[in-house]
C-alpha positions as CSV (number, residue, x, y, z in Angstrom):
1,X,161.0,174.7,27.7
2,X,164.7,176.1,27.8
3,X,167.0,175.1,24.6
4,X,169.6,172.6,25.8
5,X,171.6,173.6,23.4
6,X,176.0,173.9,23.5
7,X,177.9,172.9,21.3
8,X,180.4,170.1,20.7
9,X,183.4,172.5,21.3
10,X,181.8,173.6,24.3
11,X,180.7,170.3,25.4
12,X,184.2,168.8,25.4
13,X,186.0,171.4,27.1
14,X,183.1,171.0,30.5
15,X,183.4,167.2,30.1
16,X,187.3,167.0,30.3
17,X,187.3,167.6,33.2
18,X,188.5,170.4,36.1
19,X,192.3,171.3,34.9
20,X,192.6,171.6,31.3
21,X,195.5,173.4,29.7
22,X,195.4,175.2,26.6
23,X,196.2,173.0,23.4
24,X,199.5,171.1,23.0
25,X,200.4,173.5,20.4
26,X,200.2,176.6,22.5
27,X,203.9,177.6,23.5
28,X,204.5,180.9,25.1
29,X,205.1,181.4,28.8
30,X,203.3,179.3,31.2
31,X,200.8,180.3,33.4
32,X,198.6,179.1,36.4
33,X,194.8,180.3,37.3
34,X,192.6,179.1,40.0
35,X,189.2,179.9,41.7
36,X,185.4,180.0,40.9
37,X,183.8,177.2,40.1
38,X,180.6,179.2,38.9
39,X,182.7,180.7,35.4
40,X,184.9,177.1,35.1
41,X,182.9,176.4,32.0
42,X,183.8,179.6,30.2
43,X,187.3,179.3,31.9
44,X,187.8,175.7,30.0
45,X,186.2,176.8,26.6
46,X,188.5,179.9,26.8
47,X,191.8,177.7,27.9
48,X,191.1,175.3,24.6
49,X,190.7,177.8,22.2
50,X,193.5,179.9,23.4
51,X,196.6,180.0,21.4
52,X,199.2,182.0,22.7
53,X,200.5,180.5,26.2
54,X,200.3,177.2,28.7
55,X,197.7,178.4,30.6
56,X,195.7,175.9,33.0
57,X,192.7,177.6,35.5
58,X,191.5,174.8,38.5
59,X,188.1,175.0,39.9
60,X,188.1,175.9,43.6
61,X,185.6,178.2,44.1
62,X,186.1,181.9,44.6
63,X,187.1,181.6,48.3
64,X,190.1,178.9,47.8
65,X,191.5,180.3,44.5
66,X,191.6,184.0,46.3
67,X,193.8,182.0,48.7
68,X,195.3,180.6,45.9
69,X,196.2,184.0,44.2
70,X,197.8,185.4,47.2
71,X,200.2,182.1,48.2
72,X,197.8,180.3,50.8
73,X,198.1,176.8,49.9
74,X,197.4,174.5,52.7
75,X,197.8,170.7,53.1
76,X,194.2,170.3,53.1
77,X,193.8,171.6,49.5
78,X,196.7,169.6,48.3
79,X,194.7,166.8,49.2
80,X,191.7,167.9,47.9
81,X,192.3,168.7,44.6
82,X,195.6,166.3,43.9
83,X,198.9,167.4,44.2
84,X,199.5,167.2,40.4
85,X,197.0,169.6,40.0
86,X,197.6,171.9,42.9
87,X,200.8,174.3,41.9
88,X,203.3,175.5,44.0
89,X,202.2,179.3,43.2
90,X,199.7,181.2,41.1
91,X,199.3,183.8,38.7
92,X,196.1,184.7,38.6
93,X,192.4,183.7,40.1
94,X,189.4,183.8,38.8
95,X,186.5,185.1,42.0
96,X,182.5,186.1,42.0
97,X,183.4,187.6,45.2
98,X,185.9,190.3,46.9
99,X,188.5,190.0,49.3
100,X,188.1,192.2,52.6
101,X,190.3,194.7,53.8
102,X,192.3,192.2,56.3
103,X,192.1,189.5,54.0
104,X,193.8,190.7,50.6
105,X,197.3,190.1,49.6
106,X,200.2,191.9,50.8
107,X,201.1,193.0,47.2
108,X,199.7,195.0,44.5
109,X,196.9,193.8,42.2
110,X,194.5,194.7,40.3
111,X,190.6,193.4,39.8
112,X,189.5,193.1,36.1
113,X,185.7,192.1,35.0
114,X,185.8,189.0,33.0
115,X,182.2,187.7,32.3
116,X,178.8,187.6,33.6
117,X,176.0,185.4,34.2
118,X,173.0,184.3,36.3
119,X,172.4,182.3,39.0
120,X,170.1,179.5,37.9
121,X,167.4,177.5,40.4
122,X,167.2,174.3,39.3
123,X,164.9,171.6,40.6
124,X,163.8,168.3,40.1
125,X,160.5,167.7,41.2
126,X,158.2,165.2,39.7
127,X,156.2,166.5,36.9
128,X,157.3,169.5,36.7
129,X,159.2,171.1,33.8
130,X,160.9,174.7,33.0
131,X,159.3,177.8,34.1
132,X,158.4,177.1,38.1
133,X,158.1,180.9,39.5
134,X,160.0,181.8,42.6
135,X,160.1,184.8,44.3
136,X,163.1,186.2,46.7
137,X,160.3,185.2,50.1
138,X,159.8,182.0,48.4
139,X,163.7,181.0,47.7
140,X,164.7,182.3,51.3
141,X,161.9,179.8,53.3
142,X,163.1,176.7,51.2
143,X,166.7,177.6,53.0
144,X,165.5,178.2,55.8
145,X,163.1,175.7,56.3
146,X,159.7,177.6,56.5
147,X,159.1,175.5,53.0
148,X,159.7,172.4,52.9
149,X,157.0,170.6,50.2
150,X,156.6,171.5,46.6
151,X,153.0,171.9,46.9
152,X,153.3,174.7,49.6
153,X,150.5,177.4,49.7
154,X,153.6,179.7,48.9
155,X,154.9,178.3,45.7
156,X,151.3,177.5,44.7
157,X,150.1,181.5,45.0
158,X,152.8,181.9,41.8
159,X,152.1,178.3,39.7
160,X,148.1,178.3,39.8
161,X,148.2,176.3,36.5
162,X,150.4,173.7,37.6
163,X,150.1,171.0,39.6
164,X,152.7,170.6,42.5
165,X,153.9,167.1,43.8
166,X,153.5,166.6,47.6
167,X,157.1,165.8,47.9
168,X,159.6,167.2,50.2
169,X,161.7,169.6,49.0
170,X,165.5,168.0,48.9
171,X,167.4,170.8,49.1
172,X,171.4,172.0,47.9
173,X,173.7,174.8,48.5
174,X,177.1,175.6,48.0
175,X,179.9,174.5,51.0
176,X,182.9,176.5,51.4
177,X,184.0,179.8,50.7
178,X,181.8,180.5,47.7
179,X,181.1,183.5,45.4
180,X,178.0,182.2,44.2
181,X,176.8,181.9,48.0
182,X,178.2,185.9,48.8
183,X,176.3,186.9,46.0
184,X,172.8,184.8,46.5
185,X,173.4,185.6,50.4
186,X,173.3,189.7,49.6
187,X,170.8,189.3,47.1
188,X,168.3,188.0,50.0
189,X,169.4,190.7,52.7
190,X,169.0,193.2,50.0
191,X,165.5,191.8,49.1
192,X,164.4,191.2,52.5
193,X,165.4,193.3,54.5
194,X,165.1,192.6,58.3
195,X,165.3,188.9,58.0
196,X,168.5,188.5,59.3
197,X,170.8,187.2,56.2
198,X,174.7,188.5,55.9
199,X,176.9,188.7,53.0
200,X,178.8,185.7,53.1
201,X,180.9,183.5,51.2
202,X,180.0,180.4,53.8
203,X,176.7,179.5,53.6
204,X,176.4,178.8,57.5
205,X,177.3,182.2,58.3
206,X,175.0,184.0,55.6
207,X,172.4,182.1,57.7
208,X,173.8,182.6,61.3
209,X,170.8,185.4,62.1
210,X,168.0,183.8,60.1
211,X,165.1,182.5,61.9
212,X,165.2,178.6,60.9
213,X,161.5,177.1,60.4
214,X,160.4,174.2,61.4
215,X,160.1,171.0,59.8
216,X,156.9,169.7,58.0
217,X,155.7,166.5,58.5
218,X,153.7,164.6,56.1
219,X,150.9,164.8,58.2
220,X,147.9,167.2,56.6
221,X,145.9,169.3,58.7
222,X,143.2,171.4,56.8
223,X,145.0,169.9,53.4
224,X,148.2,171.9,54.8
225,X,151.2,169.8,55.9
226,X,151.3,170.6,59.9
227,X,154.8,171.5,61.7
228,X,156.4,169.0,64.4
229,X,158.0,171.3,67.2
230,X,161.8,170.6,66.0
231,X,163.2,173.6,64.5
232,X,166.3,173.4,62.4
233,X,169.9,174.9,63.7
234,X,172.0,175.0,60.7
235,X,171.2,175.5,57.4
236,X,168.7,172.9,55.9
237,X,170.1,170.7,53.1
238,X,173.4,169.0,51.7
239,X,176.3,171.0,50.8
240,X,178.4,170.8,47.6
241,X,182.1,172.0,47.2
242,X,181.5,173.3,43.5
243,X,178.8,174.9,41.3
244,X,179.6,171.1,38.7
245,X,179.4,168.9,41.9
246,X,176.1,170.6,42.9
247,X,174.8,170.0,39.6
248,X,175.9,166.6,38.9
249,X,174.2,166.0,42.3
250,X,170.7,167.5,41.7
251,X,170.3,166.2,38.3
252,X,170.2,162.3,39.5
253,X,168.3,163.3,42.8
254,X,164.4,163.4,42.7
255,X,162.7,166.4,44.4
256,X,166.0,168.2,44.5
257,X,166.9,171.9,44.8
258,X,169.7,174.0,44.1
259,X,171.6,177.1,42.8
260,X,174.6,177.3,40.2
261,X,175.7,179.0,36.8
262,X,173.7,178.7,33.9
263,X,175.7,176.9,32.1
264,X,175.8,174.0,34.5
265,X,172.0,173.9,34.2
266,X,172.1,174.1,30.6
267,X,174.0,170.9,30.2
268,X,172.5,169.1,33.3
269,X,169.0,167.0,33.3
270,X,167.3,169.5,35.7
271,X,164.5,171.7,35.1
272,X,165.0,175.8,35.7
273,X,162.7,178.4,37.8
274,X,161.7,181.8,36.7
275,X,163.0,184.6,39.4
276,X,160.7,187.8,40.2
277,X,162.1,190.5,39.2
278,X,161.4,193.5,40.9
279,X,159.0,194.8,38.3
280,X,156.6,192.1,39.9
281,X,157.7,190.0,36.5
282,X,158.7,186.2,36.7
283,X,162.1,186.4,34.3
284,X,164.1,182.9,33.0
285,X,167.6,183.0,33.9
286,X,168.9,183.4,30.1
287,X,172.3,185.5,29.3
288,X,169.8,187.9,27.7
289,X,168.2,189.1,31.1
290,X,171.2,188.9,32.7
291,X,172.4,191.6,30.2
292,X,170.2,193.4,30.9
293,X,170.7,193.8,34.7
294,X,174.5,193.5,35.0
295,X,174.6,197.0,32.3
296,X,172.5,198.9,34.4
297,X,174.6,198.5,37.7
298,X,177.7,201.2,38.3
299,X,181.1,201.2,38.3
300,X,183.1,201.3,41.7
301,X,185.7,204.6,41.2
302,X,187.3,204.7,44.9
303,X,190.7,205.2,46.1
304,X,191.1,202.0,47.3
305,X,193.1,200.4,44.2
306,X,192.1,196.8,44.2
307,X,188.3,197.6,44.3
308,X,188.9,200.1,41.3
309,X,186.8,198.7,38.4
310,X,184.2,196.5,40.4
311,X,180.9,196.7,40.4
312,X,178.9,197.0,43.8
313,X,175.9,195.2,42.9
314,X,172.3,196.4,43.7
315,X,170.3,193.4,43.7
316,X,167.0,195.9,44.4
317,X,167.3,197.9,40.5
318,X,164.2,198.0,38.7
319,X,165.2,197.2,35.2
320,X,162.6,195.9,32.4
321,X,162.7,192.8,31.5
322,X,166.4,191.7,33.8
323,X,166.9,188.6,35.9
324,X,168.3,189.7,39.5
325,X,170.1,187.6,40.7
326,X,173.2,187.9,37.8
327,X,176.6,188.2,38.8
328,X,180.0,188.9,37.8
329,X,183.1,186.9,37.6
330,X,186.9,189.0,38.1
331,X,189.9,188.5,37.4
332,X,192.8,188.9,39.6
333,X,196.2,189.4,38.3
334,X,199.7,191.7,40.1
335,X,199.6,194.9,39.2
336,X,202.7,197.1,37.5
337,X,203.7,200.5,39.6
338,X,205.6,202.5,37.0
339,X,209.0,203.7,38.3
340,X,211.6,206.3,37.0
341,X,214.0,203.3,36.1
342,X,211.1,201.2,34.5
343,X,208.5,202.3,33.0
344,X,207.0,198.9,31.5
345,X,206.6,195.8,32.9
346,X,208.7,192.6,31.8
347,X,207.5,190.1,33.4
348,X,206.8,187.6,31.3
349,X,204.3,185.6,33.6
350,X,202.5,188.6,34.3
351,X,201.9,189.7,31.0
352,X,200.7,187.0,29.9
353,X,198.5,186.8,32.4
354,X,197.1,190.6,30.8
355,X,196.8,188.7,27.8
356,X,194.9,186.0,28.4
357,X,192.3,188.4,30.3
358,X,192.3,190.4,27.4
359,X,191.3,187.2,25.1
360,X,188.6,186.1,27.2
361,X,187.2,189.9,27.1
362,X,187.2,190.6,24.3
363,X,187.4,187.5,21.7
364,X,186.7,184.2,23.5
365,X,183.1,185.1,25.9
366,X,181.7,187.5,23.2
367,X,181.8,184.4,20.7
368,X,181.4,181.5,23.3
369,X,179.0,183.1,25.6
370,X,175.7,182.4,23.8
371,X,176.4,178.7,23.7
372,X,177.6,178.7,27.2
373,X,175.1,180.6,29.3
374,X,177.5,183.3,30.3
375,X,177.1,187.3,29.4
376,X,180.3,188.9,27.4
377,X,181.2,192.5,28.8
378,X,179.7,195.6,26.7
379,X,179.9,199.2,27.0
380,X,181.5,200.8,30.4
381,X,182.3,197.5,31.7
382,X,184.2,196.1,28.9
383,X,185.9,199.3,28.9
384,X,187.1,199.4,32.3
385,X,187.9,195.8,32.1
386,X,190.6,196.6,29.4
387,X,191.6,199.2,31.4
388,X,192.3,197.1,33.9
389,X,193.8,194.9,32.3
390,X,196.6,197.4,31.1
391,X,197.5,197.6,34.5
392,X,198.3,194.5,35.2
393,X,202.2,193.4,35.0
């Protein structure tokens, strides 16, 4: 069984609630974040410990808090989140995924790595506790369809010891414009190749050239459930418009299925699958293996300045011991273009925006992240983050 374990710090930063500004005794300059819900945990924990300046960071998701970062603010998203929570501009996002060439802002900024983590499967299915093994083929038929009971021939090939309920598979995902979806999305194209998946933020569109299975009924033919002859058209399941809302969902749902950060499984009443690793081994989703994986990947060094510093993820690396499907969480943030009249920035906004990224780097994750179920930066990556961040004004 997995450690529930966070502590009371922790606990009441996540519980507060989806915009939480650093303590009252913070002064400084004020400054506004937005973006993925997947790091919002580590994002509030970091905000009440921070000292320096007002900073408050709302949970989006990647997609809307790119948007944020580069002045799309829509109606829609004023209604969404409140319009005492939605500000007029920001000064930095938070994102587990990239913008495209057409779609980044029109000014210069910079991309800084922040924190890592894995994505957790968590499930609810009667009787069963931590430890289900999944692999990649297994995880993409439950999406798709082509598995739809616990106690498929598929999923029992991995769990021999354990006995599987004969309960339909009620299944989650993210909706939106989610990291956590571009990341899980390109870590099943990667994995299996040829079965049509694309790298996309929206889960419809990851699934837009996957072959959809059909249906099982409840009706057992040779002890297998037989197949009715409707085949599914969209993507099986109920979307959710955050990593938390997904969470809260699956934890008071029976038979339920999902994806989010670890840290949202930690503190939710679900159980947690094992992944297969591409060394054949089935690997817990703890900050430990996800260490593991996320130092072995390479730094992007390109002429195209915002992707400078990222990490192009290879979801296929054989590393001992790693969980593969962990991620990364960036920082986004203006960038300062010296000049022969100026050679520093003084913005005050921006720089503060440098130091706050500089906090979480290198103070707040590496002594939160155990507790929290995130990975703090080490080695090439922290050291590109702070280079990063040195840009930024």
């Amino acid at each position: 069984m997995f450690k529930r374990i966070i502590s009371i710090a922790a606990s009441a930063a996540v519980v507060a609630g989806v915009l939480i500004a650093a303590p009252a005794q913070a002064a400084g300059t004020p400054i506004n974040g937005a973006g993925s819900s997947f790091a919002n945990n580590a994002m509030q924990a970091c905000l009440a410990a921070y000292q320096t300046n007002t900073t408050t960071y709302l949970s989006t998701g990647s997609g809307t808090g790119k948007n944020f970062f580069k002045g799309t603010i829509s109606a829609s998203d004023i209604s969404k989140y409140g319009a005492a929570n939605v500000k007029s501009s920001y000064d930095f996002a938070a994102t587990d995924s990239f913008y495209t060439t057409s779609d980044k802002p029109a000014f210069d900024f910079v991309t800084v790595p922040l924190l890592g983590g894995p994505v957790a499967f968590a499930y609810t299915a009667a009787g069963l506790s931590d430890g289900l093994n999944l692999t990649a083929q297994n995880i993409a038929d439950i999406f798709r369809g082509e598995i739809t009971y616990w106690n498929d021939p598929a999923i029992k090939a991995n769990n021999a010891k354990l006995k599987l309920p004969n309960k339909l598979i009620k299944v989650n995902y993210r909706s939106g414009n989610s990291g956590t979806n571009e990341n899980l999305s390109k870590y099943l194209m990667q994995n299996l190749p040829g079965q049509g998946w694309k790298v996309s933020q929206d889960w419809a569109t990851a699934m837009a050239d996957v072959e959809l299975g059909f249906l099982r009924s409840t009706t057992m033919v040779d002890g297998v459930h037989a197949k009715t002859t409707t085949r599914f058209t969209a993507p099986r399941g109920t979307g959710h418009s955050t990593s938390s809302t997904l969470a809260g969902v699956l934890e008071d749902q029976s038979n339920g299925f999902g994806y989010f950060d670890l840290s949202d499984a930690i503190t939710a009443d679900v159980a947690i699958a094992k992944l297969q690793n591409k060394a054949g081994a089935f690997i817990a989703p703890t900050a430990s293996a996800a260490a593991k994986f996320l130092n072995a990947q390479s730094i992007v060094s390109t002429n195209n300045d915002w992707e400078y510093g990222t990490v192009n993820m290879d979801f296929t690396m054989n590393v001992s011991g790693a969980y593969q499907l962990s991620i990364l969480t960036y920082g986004l943030a203006p960038k300062f273009t010296p000049s022969t009249t100026k050679k520093v920035s003084t913005d005050a906004s921006k720089l503060a925006v440098g130091d706050f990224f500089k906090y979480v780097v290198s103070s707040c994750i590496p002594a939160k992240a155990a507790t929290l179920g995130y990975v703090a930066l080490g080695g090439a990556l922290k050291t590109s983050a702070l280079n990063q961040i040195k840009r930024i004004g």
